[in-house]
C-alpha positions in Angstrom: 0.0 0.0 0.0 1.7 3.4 -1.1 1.3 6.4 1.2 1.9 9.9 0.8 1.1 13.9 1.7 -0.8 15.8 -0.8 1.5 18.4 -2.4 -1.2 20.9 -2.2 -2.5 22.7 1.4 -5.9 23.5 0.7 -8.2 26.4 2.4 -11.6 26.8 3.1 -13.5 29.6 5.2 -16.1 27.9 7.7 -19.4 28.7 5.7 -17.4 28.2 2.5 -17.8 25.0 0.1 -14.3 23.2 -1.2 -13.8 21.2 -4.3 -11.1 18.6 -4.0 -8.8 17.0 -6.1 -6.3 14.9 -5.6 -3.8 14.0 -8.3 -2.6 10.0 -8.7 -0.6 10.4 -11.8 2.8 9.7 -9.9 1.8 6.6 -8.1 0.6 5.0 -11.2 2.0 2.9 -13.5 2.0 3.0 -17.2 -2.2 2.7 -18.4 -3.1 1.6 -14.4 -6.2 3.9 -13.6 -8.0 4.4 -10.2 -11.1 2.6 -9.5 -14.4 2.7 -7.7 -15.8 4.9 -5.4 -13.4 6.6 -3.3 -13.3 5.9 0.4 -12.3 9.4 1.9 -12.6 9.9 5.7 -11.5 12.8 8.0 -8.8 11.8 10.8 -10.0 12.4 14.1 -12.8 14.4 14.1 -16.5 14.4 12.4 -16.5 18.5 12.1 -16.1 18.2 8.0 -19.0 17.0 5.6 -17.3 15.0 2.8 -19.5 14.2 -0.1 -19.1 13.9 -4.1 -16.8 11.0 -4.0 -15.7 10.5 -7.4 -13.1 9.5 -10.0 -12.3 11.9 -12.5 -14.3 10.9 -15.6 -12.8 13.7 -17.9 -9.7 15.2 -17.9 -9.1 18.1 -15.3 -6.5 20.3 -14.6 -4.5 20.4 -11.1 -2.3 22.6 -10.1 -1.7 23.9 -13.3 -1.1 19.9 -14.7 -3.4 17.9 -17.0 -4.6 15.0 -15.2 -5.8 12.3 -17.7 -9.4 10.6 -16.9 -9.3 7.7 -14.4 -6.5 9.1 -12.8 -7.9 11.4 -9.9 -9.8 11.8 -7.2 -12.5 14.7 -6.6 -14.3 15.2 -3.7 -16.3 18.4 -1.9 -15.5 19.8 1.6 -18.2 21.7 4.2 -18.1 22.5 7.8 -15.6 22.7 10.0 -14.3 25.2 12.7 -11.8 28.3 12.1 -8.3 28.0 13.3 -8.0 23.9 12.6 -6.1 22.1 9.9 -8.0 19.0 9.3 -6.4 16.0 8.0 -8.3 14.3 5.3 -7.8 10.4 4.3 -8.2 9.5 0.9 -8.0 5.2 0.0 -8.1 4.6 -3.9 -8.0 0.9 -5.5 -6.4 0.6 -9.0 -7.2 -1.5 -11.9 -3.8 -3.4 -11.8 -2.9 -7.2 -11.1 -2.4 -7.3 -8.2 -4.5 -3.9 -7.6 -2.9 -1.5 -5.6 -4.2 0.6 -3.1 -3.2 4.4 -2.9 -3.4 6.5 0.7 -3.3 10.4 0.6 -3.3 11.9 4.0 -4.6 15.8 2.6 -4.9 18.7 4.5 -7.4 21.4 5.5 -6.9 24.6 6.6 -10.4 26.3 7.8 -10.4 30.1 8.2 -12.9 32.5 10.0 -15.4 33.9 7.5 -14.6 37.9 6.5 -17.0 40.0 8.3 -19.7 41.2 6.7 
């Protein structure tokens, strides 16, 4: 089972929405593409809504790189509380023999909203 750190920090505000993405490319091997339904779970605590759980089914762009189809993940952030970074786990399966499984450990900043 590979493991990493996201490259990316992302941010949210606490009312805010986040779209995710999380970029596989490196981990896989020539034509291997993720798999399935993501399973994506924040570590220790249930303050974040996770929802949206998806391979990419068309190519998308992260951080300024093409990511080919089959090849990301994409998920959508809520909640949270201001002044935490959250740490979000992300499992993939892949389509090799034997499949693989891929860990992402991502994380969350959540700022206060801007006054009104």
């Amino acid at each position: 089972m590979a493991s990493n750190i996201a490259k990316a920090r992302h941010f949210k505000s606490v009312s805010g929405v986040r779209n995710v993405a999380i970029d596989h490319q490196d981990a896989l091997k020539k034509g291997e593409l993720v798999i399935l339904t993501p399973t994506i779970t924040e570590v220790s605590t249930s303050d974040l809504t996770l929802s949206n759980k998806v391979v990419n089914t068309v190519a998308i762009t992260i951080d300024n790189r093409s990511v080919a189809i089959g090849k990301a993940v994409q998920f959508k952030v809520s909640g949270g509380l201001a002044g935490i970074e959250y740490t979000i786990n992300v499992n993939v399966d892949t389509d090799s023999s034997p499949a693989q499984t891929l860990v992402t450990n991502v994380r969350l900043d959540v700022i206060a909203d801007s006054p009104s």
